[in-house]
C-alpha positions in Angstrom: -12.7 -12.9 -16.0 -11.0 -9.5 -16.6 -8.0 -9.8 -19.2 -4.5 -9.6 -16.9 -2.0 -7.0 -18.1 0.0 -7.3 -14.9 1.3 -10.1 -12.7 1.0 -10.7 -9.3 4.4 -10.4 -8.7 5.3 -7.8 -10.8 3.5 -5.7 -7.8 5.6 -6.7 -5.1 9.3 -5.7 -4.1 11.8 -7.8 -5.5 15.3 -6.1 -4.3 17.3 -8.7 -5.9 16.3 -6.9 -9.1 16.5 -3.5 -8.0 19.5 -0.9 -6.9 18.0 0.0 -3.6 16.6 3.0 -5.4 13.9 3.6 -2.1 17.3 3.3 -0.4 18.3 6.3 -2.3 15.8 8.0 -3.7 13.2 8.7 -0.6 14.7 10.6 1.9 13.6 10.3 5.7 13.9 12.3 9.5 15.2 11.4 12.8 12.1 10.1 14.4 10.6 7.6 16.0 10.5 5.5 12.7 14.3 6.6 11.8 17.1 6.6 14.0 19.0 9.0 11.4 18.3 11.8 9.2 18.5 11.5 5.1 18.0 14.0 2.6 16.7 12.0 -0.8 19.1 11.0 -3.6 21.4 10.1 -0.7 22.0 6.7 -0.1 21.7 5.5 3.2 24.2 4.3 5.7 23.2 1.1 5.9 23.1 0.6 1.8 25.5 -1.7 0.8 27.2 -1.8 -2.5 25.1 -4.8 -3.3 22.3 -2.6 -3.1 20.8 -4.9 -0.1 20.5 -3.3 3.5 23.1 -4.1 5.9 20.9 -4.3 8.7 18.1 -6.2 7.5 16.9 -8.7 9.6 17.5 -5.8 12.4 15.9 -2.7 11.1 13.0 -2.4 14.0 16.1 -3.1 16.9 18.2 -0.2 15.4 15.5 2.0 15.2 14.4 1.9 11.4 10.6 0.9 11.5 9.8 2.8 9.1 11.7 0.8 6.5 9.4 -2.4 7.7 6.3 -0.7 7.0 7.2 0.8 3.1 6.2 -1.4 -0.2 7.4 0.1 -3.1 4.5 -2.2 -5.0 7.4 -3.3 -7.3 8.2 0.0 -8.6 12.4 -0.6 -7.5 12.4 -3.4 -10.5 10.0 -1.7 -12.9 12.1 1.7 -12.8 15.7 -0.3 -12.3 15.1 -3.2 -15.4 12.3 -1.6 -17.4 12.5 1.8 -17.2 16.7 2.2 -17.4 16.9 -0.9 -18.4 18.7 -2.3 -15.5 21.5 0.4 -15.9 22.4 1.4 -12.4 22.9 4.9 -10.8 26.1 3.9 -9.4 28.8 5.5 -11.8 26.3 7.2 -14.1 26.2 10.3 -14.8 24.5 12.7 -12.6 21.6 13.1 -14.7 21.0 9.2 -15.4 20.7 9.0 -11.1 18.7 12.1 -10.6 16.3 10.9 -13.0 15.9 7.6 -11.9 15.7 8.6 -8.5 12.6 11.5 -10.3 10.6 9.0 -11.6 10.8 6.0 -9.1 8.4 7.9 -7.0 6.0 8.3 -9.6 6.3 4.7 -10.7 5.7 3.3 -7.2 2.3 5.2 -7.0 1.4 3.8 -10.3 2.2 0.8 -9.7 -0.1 1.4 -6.0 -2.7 2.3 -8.1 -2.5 -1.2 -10.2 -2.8 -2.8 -6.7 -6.3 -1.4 -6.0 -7.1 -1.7 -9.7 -6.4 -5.7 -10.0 -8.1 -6.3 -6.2 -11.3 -4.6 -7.2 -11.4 -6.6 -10.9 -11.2 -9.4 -8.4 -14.4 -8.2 -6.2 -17.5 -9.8 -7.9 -19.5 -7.0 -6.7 -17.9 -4.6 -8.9 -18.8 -6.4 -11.7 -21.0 -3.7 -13.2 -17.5 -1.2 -13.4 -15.5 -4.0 -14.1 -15.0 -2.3 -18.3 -14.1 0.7 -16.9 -11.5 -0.7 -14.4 -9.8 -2.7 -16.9 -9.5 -0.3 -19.2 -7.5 1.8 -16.6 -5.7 -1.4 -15.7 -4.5 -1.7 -19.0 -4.4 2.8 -19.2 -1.8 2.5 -15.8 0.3 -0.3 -16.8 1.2 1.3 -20.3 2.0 4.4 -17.9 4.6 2.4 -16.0 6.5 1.6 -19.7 6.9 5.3 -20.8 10.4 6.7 -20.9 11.9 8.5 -18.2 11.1 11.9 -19.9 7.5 11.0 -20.2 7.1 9.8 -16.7 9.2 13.0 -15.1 6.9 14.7 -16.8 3.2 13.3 -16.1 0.7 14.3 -14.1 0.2 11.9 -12.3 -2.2 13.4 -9.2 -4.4 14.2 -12.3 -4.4 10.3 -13.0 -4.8 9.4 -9.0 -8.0 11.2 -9.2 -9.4 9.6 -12.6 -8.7 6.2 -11.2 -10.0 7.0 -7.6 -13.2 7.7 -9.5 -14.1 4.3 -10.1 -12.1 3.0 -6.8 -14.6 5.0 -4.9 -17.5 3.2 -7.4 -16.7 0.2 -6.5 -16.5 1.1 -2.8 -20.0 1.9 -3.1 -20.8 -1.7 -4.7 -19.0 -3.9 -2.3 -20.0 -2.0 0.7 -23.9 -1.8 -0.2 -23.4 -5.9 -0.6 -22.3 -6.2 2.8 -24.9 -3.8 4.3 -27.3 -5.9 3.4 -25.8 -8.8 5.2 -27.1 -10.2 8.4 -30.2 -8.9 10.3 -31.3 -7.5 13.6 -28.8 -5.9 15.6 -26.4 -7.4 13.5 -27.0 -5.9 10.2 -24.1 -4.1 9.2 -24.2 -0.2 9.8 -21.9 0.9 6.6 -21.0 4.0 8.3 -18.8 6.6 6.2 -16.3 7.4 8.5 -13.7 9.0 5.2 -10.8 11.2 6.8 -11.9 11.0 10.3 -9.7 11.6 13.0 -9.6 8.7 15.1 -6.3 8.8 16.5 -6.4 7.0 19.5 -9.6 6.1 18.8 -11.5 3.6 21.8 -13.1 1.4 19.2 -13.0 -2.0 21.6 -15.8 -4.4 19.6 -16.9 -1.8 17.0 -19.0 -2.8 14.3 -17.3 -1.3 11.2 -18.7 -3.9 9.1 -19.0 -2.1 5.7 -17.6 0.9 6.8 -15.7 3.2 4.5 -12.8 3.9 6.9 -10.6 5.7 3.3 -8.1 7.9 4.9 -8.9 7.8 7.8 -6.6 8.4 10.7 -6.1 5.6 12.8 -3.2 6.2 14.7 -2.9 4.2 18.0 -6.7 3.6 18.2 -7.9 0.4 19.8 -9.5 -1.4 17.5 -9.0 -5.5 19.5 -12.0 -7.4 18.5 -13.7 -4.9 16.0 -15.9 -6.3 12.9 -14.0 -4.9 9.9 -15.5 -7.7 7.5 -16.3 -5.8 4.0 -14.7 -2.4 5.1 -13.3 0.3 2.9 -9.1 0.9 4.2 -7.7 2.5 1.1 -5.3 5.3 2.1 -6.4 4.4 6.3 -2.9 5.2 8.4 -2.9 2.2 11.0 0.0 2.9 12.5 -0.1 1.1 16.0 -3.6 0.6 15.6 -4.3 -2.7 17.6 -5.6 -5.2 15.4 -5.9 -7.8 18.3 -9.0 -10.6 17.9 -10.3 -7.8 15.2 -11.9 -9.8 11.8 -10.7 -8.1 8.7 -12.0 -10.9 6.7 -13.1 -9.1 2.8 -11.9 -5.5 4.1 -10.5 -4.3 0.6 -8.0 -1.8 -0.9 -6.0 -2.8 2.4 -2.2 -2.9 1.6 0.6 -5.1 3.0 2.2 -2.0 4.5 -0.5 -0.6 6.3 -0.9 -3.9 8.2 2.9 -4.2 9.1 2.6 -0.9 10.6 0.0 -1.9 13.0 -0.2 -4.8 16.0 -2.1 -7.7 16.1 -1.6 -11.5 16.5 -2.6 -14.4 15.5 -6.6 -13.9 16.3 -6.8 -11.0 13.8 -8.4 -12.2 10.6 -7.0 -11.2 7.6 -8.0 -10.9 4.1 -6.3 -13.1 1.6 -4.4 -10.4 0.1 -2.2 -9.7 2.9 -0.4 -11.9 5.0 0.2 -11.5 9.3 3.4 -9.6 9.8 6.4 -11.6 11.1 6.7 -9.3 14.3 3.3 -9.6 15.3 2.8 -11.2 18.2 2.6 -15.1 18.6 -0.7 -15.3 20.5 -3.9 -13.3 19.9 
């Protein structure tokens, strides 16, 4: 069993121990995913001076969607305990805020990249890159604990693409398991669909089992009662993809806020590490 650096929870948004920094920091355009423009290092409107968001439990009614669909991964506490050591930007210096609100960004994608990196420890598949992945595990977490200097200052596309190295790897491992799964015209077809424009996309009962789907743009695309069993969605944008009936069952590198920002209900098949949005419908 790999050696854990991280926990679980330390990789999911916990806003009772951050100060609303993507609140702040990220800044966001009138659209159909924000009912208000805000340029970053601006707090929001709806920020309150507990650092929780006034409007909560109503952000999809008032026209804030996109604030359903974001995970900061557990960046907001990392960067708000750990990396100011839970000194707040309200009534520091300008400095103090503009840096914190500098490196949260950077945090959050390492802190992205330590989602993939513990899932595909997790894939028995992957077993033969499973040195290498803990070693950048343990390389990504130390990463997260430098000083705001240090962080402001790291390249941290540069590290993306040394980790995505062995993401893609172990893509190739898990997806060459499940091709060889099933017979007939049932055997799964793997296909390598990376970056492909599929907005819109009539994919009604498509077999994407083992498909490498990695960036891929999904937008809108019909996807109700598509195999997805053992399919590559790292980086896939699902936004109001339908997910109705589909069977996601060990799809991988799929995040919590890609699946929010799609539809479903309650006959798509998830993998364990997500759970079925709240708003989704009630029947499938």
């Amino acid at each position: 069993m790999p050696e854990k650096t991280t926990d679980p929870a330390d990789l999911r948004g916990d806003c009772a121990q951050c100060f609303g920094l993507c609140c702040v920091a990220l800044p966001f355009a009138r659209s159909a995913d924000f009912a208000a423009d805000k340029p970053a290092g601006t707090p929001c409107s709806n920020l309150r001076d507990d650092h929780r968001c006034g409007i909560h439990a109503r952000l999809r009614q008032q026209g804030f969607t996109g604030c359903t669909v974001y995970d900061c991964f557990g960046a907001g506490q990392k960067v708000s305990q750990v990396t100011f050591g839970g000194r707040d930007w309200r009534g520091a210096p300008k400095e103090h805020a503009r840096r914190m609100f500098d490196v949260f960004p950077v945090v959050r994608q390492l802190h992205e990249l330590l989602c993939y990196l513990t899932e595909a420890l997790g894939l028995s598949a992957a077993a033969p890159v499973h040195p290498e992945l803990r070693e950048a595990l343990e390389h990504t977490e130390r990463l997260t604990r430098q000083s705001p200097e240090e962080l402001a200052a790291l390249d941290v596309a540069a590290h993306r693409q040394e980790v995505n190295v062995l993401l893609l790897r172990t893509s190739e491992l898990v997806r060459a398991g499940a091709t060889g799964k099933g017979n007939g015209k049932r055997k799964a077809k793997g296909k390598d669909r990376r970056g492909a424009d599929l907005i819109g996309a009539r994919l009604r009962g498509a077999d994407l089992r083992g498909a490498s789907l990695r960036g891929a743009c999904l937008i809108a695309a019909d996807l109700t009662g598509a195999d997805l069993r053992d399919a590559d969605l790292i980086g896939a944008d699902l936004r109001d993809a339908d997910l109705t009936d589909a069977d996601l069952t060990g799809a991988f590198f799929l995040t919590q806020p890609q699946v929010n920002s799609a539809r479903g209900g309650a006959g798509t098949r998830l993998p364990v590490s997500v759970t079925r949005p709240a708003h989704w419908a009630a029947a499938g």
